[in-house]
Structures are given as structure tokens and as C-alpha cells.
C-alpha positions as CSV (number, residue, x, y, z in Angstrom):
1,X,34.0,-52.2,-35.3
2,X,37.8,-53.4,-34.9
3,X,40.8,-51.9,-36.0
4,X,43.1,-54.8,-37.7
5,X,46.4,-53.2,-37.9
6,X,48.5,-50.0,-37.7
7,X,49.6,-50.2,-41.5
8,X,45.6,-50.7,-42.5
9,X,43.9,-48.7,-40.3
10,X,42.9,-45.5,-42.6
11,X,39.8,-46.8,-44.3
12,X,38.9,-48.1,-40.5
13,X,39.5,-44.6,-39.2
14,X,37.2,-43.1,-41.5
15,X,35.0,-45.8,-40.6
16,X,34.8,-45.1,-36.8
17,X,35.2,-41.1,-37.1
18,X,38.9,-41.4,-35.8
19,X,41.5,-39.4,-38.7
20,X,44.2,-41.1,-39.7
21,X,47.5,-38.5,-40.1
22,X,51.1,-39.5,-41.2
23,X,53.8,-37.7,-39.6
24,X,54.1,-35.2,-36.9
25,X,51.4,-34.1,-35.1
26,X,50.9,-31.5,-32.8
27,X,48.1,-31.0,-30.0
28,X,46.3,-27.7,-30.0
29,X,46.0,-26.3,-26.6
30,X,43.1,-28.3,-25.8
31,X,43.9,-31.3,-26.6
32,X,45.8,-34.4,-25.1
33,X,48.6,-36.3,-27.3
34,X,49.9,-39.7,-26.6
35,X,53.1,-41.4,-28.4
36,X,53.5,-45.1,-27.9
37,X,57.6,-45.3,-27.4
38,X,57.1,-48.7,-25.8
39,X,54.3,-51.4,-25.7
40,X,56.0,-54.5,-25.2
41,X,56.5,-56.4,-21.6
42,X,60.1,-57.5,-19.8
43,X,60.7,-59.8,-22.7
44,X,63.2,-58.3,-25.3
45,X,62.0,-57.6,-28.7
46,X,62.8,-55.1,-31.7
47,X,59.8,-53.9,-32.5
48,X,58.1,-53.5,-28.8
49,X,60.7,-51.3,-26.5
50,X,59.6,-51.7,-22.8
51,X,56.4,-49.8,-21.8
52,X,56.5,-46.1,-21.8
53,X,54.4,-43.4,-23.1
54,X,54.6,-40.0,-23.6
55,X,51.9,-37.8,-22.8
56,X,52.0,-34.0,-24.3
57,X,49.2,-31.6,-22.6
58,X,49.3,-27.9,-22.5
59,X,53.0,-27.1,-21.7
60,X,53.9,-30.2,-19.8
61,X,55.6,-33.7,-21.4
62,X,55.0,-36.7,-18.4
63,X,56.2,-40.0,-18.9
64,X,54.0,-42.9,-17.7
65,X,56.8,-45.4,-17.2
66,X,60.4,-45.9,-18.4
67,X,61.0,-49.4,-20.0
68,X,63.8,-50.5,-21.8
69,X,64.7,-48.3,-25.1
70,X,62.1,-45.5,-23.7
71,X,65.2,-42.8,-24.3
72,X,66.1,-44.1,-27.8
73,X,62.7,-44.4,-28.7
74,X,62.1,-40.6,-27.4
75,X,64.7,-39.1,-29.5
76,X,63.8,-41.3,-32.7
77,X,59.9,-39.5,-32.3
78,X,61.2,-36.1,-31.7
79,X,65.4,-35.4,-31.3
80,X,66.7,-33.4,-28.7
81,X,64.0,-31.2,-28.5
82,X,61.5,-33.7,-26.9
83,X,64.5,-35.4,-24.9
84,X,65.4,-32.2,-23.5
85,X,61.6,-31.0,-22.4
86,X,60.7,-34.1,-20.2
87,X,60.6,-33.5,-17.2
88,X,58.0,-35.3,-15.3
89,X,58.1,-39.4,-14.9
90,X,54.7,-41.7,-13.2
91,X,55.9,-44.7,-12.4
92,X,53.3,-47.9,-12.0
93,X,55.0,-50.1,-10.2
94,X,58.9,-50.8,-9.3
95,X,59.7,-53.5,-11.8
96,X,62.5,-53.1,-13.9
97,X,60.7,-53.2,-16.8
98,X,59.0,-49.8,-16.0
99,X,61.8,-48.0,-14.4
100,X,65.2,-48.9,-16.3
101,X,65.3,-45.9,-18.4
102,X,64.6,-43.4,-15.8
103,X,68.1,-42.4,-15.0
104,X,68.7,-42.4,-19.0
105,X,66.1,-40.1,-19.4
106,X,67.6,-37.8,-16.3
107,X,70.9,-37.4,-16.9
108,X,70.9,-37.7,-21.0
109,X,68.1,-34.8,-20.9
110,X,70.1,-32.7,-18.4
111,X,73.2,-33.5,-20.4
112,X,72.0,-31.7,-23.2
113,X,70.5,-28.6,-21.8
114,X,67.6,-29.4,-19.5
115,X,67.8,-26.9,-16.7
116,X,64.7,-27.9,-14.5
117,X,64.8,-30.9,-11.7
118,X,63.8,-34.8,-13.0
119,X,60.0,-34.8,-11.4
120,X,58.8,-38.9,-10.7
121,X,56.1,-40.1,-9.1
122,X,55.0,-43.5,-8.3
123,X,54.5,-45.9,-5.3
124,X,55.4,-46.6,-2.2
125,X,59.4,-47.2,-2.9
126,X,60.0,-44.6,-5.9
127,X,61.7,-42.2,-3.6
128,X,64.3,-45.0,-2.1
129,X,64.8,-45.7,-5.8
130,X,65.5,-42.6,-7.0
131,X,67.9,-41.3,-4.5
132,X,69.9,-45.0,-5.2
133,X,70.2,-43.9,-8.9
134,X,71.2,-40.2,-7.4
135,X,74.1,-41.8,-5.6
136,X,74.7,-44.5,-8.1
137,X,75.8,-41.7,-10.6
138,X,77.2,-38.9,-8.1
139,X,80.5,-39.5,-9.4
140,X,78.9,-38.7,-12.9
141,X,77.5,-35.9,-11.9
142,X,80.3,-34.0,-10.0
143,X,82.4,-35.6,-13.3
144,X,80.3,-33.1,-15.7
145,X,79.7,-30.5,-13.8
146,X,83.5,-29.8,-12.7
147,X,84.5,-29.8,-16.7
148,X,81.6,-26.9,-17.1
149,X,78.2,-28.9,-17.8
150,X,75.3,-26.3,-16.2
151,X,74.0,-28.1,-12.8
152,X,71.3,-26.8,-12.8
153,X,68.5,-30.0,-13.7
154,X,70.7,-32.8,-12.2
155,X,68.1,-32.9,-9.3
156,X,66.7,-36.2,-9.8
157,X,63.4,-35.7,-7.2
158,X,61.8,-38.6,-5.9
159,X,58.0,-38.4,-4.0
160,X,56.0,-41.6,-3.3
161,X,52.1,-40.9,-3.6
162,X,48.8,-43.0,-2.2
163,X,45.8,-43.3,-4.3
164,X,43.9,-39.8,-5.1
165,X,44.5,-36.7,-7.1
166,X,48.3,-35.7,-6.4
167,X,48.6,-33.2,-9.4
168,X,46.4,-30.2,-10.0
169,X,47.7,-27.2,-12.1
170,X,47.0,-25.3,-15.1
171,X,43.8,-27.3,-15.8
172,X,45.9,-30.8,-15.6
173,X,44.4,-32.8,-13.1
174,X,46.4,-36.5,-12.3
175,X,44.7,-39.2,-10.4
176,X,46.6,-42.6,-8.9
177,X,44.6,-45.7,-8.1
178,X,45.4,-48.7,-6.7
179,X,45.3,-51.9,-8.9
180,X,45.5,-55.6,-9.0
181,X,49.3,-56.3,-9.7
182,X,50.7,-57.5,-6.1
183,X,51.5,-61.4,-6.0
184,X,48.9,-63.5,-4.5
185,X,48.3,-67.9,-4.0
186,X,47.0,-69.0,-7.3
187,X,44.8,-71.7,-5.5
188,X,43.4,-69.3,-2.9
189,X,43.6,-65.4,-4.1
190,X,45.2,-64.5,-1.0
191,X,48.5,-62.1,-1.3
192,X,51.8,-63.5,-0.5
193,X,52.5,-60.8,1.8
194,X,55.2,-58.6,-0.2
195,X,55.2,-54.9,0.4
196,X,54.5,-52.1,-2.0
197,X,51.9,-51.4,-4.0
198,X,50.8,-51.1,-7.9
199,X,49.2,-48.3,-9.4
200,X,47.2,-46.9,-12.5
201,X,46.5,-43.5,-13.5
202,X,43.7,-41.3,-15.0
203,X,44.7,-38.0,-16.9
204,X,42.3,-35.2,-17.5
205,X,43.1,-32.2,-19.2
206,X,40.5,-29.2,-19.8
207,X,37.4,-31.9,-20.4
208,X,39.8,-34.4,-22.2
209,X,40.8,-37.5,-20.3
210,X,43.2,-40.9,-20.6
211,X,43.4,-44.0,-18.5
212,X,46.6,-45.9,-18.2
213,X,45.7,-48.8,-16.5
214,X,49.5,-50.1,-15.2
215,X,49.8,-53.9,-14.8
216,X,47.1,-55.5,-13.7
217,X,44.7,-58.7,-13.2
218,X,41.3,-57.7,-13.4
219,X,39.1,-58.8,-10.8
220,X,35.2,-57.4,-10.1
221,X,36.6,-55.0,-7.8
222,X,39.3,-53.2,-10.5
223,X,39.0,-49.5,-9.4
224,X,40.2,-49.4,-13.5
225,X,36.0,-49.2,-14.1
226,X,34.8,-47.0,-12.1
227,X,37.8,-44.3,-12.8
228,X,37.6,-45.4,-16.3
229,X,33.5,-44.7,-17.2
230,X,33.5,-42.6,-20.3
231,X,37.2,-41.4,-20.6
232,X,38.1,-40.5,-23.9
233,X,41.2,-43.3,-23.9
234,X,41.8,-46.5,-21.8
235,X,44.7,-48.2,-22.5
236,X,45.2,-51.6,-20.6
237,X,47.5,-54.5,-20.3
238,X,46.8,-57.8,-21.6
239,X,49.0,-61.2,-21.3
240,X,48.6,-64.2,-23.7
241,X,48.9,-67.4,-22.2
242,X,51.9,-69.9,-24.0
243,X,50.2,-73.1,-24.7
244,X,53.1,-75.2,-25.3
245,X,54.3,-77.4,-22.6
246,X,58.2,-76.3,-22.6
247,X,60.1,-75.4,-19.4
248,X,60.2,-71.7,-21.0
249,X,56.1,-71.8,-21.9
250,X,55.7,-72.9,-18.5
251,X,57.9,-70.3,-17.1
252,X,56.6,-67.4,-19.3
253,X,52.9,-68.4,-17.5
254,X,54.0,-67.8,-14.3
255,X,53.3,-64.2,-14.5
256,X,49.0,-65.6,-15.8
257,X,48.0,-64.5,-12.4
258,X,49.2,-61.1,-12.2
259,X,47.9,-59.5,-15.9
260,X,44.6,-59.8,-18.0
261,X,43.5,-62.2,-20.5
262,X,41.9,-60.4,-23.5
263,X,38.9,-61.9,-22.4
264,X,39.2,-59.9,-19.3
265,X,39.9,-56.9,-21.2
266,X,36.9,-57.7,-23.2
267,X,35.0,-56.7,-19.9
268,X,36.7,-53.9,-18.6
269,X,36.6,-52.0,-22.1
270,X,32.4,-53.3,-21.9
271,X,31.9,-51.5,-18.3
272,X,33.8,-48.5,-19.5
273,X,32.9,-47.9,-22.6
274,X,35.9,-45.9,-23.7
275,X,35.6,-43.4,-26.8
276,X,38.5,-46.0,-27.9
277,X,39.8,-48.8,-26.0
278,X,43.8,-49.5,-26.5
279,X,46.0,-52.4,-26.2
280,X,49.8,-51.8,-24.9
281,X,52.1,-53.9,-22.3
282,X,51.8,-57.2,-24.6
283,X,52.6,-60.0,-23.3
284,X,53.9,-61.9,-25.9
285,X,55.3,-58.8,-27.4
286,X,55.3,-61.1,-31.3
287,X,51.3,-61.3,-30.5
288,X,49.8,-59.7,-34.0
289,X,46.9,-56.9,-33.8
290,X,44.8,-59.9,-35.8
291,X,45.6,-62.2,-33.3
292,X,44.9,-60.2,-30.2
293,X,41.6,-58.4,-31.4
294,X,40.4,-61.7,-32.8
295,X,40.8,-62.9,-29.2
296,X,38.8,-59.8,-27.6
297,X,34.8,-59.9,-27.9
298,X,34.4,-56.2,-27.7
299,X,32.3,-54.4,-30.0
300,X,33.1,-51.0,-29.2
301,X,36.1,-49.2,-30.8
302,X,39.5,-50.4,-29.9
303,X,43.0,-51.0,-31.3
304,X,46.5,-52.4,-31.1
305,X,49.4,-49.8,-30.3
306,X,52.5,-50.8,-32.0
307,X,55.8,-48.5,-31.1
308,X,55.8,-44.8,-32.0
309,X,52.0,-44.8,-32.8
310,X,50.7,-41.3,-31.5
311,X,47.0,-40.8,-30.7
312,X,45.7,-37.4,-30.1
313,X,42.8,-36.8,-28.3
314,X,40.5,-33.7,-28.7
315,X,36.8,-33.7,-30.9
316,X,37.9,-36.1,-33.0
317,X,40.7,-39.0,-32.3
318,X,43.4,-38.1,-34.6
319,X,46.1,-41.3,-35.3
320,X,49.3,-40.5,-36.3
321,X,52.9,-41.8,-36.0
322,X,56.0,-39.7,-34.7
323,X,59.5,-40.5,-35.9
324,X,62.3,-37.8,-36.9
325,X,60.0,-34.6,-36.4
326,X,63.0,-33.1,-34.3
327,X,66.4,-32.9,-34.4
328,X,69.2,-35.4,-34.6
329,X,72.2,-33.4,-34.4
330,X,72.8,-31.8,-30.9
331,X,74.8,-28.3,-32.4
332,X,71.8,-27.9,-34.7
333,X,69.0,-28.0,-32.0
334,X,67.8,-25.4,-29.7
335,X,67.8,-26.6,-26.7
336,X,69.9,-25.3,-24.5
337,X,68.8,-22.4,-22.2
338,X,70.7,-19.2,-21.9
């Protein structure tokens, strides 16, 4: 059965044994909880902020991606507590779209009292990437620091990872894989040549698990199904082809060959089988939930995220939203370490 839309999806809910829950939520210690800050595409729009989600597991907050408006999103969904406690940044692939807010989320965290280094992953490339934003706010840096801001969390640590498990602690297991997102000849399928690479990532946390599946095209050989059989969430990509004939339209399909049609979607979320399947990354970011799932022949459970949509995943699949749960006024929070 589909889910329609965000606003209507509590009788659906019940319907599919997922809860629907206004307001806060917080994860138990088992559990895995995911807030949707951004699940548009490079294109700017008010209502889908570049791709970014927050992932809440145990004691650690990573962000998987930093698009544009990820750090006002954050601190709409939870204040300075939650912009203060990230800490750890995957990174799919180098395009702007996914990286813009990382040094926001740095520096404006460690601003306001995070004491522990900015963690980001991603691949080949995130490293050189990092140490330019280091350099490209030094001056910043040494600015706060001489007029009495701690220093202590200005580290800003880079570290470029390959395919595999590269994080394994305190039951938090984080796998990269490689997928289809690298340029290639329409006519042909063969790359273009450029350097780098695209990745996706699985999350598993103490028998709970999530799939992000990064920007992709999906091919037969998308390593998205066989890391994605049976995981509790997949979330994947998905680009809508503009059917007009305008040098924009034309323009806007350029990037056709590098993301998923819902009809490819369709077949990933059929060879995974997902406990739900989730849209995010939407390309056009005006496409309507009606309009996407009525373009995706799926009949398994799936839905639309829209921005500051929280799923949390443990025995059942709890759907909430997260906006002002922390707080707004930096001399009334505690966030600042002694």
C-alpha cells in the first residue's frame, strides 16, 4: 500500500503498522532515528533545503550530507542542543550540493560550545576539501580564539575512505559502497574519464539498519541491492525527467543519465524489499508525493520525505516531525562544556 502525503499519512500508518507521532521524538537506546533536514536536489527551493539527514543512534549524531540550508534546518528541528552535538559528517560525493554546509555546521557548532573535532568522511577528495575550508577560515579561527572562544573543536578532520566497513564502535557498524553517479557517454555507457568516485552507505545499529543510497543511476550491477536486502530503511534518489522542450527543460535533463527514474526505483525497492522504501534527493524538488508514487509501481510500503520529517526505526516504524524541540536562545541552552 502507498503512502500519499506527509499531512495524510495517519490513517495510512495505522494501515501498514507504521505510528504516526506529532512532535519530538526520541529514540530509545535501540533504536535508529532519522530527520529529513533536506530532500531537495541543487535546484533552490523553500520547502526542500539541499540533501542532508540526520541520523541519531546510541550517543552519536552523523550527518549524511551537508546541502544547502542543512545548518538552519538543524537548529529549526532541535536549537542549539542538536547544533552543538554533531559531530560526525559522510559525505556521498563532492558536489556542492552535498557539501556546502559543512563548514557552517563546523564552525557554527564549535562557536557555540562544541568542544570535540568536526569528524567527515567521504570519497576520494574529502580530505583536500576539508583542509581548503580549514585554511579558507584560518583567519576566522585565530579571530575567535584570540578574543577568548574555547579552541578546543575547531579541528575540522578530513579522512577519505574506499568501499567496506570504515566505522565499527559501540555496536554502530558504517559501511561505504560504491555507486553509479560518475559521468559516462550517453550513447555508449562508457565513463568520461573524470576522477573520484561516488558513494552510498548502509547503517546498522544493534540489529536495526538504514540505506542511504547517495546519487545514483541504477544499473543491474547497483551494489545498492545486494547491501540493501532486508534493511529496515532504504532511502534513494530519484530524478523526473522535464518534458518541455525549453533551453532550461533541456538543460535540467542533462543530469537523466546520472540519477534514477522512479521506474528504476520501482526495481530496486522490488529486489530489496525494504521494511519501507523512501524517496529524498528530488529532482524536481516541486514534484508532489501524488505525483511521484503514482509514477512508481511498487507495491511494498514506501513514502515521500518532505523536510523535517523524522522516521524512527525500532519494532515498529514510528513517523514523526521535529521542529522547535530544543532551544532558540543561545544564553538559555546548555551547551557549553565546562
Amino acid at each position: 500500500m502507498r503512502i500519499v502525503h506527509w499531512l495524510s499519512m495517519l490513517l495510512a500508518f495505522l494501515l501498514l503498522g507504521i505510528q504516526g507521532q506529532q512532535g519530538a521524538y526520541a529514540a530509545s537506546a535501540s533504536e535508529i532515528k532519522l530527520t529529513f533536514l533536506g530532500t531537495g536536489a541543487p535546484r533552490p527551493s523553500l520547502s526542500r533545503y539541499g540533501p542532508a539527514i540526520l541520523v541519531e543512534a546510541g550517543d552519536y549524531k552523523i550527518m549524511v550530507d551537508a546541502g544547502p540550508g542543512m545548518r538552519e534546518r538543524l537548529f529549526q528541528a532541535g536549537g542549539f542542543e542538536i547544533l552543538t552535538a554533531v559531530d560526525h559528517i559522510l559525505i556521498t560525493h563532492l558536489h556542492f550540493d552535498h557539501t556546502i554546509s559543512a563548514p557552517g555546521l563546523w564552525l557554527t557548532g564549535w562557536l557555540f560550545g562544541r568542544k570535540t573535532p568536526m569528524k567527515v568522511y567521504g570519497p576520494t577528495g574529502t580530505a583536500a576539501m576539508m583542509a581548503h575550508f580549514r585554511a579558507a577560515y584560518d583567519w576566522d579561527i585565530r579571530y575567535r580564539t584570540v578574543v577568548g572562544v574555547h579552541e578546543e573543536g575547531s579541528q575540522l578532520l578530513g579522512t577519505d575512505i574506499q568501499s567496506g566497513v570504515f566505522f565499527d564502535q559501540d555496536g554502530l557498524k558504517i559501511t561505504a559502497f560504491d555507486v553509479e553517479h560518475m559521468p559516462i557517454n550517453v550513447a555508449t555507457g562508457e565513463s568520461l574519464g573524470l576522477e573520484g568516485a561516488t558513494l552510498g552507505y548502509r547503517i546498522d545499529y544493534r540489529g536495526r539498519s538504514v540505506l542511504f543510497s547517495g546519487d545514483t543511476r541504477s544499473t543491474a550491477s547497483s551494489q545498492i541491492i545486494p547491501y540493501g536486502k532486508g534493511v529496515d530503511v532504504l532511502i534513494h534518489e530519484t530524478q523526473v525527467p522535464a518534458i518541455e522542450n525549453s533551453p532550461e527543460a533541456i538543460l535540467a535533463n542533462v543530469s537523466l543519465s546520472v540519477h534514477s527514474s522512479p521506474a528504476q526505483v520501482a526495481h530496486v525497492f522490488e529486489q530489496t524489499r525494504p521494511r519501507l522504501g523512501v524517496y529524498s534527493h528530488i529532482i524536481p524538488p516541486e514534484m508532489t508525493a501524488e505525483a511521484l508514487l503514482a509514477l512508481t509501481d511498487y507495491d511494498g510500503n514506501m513514502m515521500v520525505a518532505e523536510d523535517l520529517m523524522t522516521i524512527t526505526i525500532g519494532d515498529e516504524l514510528t513517523i514523526g516531525r521535529a521542529e522547535g524541540a530544543g532551544t532558540d536562545i543561545f544564553t538559555q541552552a546548555d551547551v557549553v562544556d565546562d
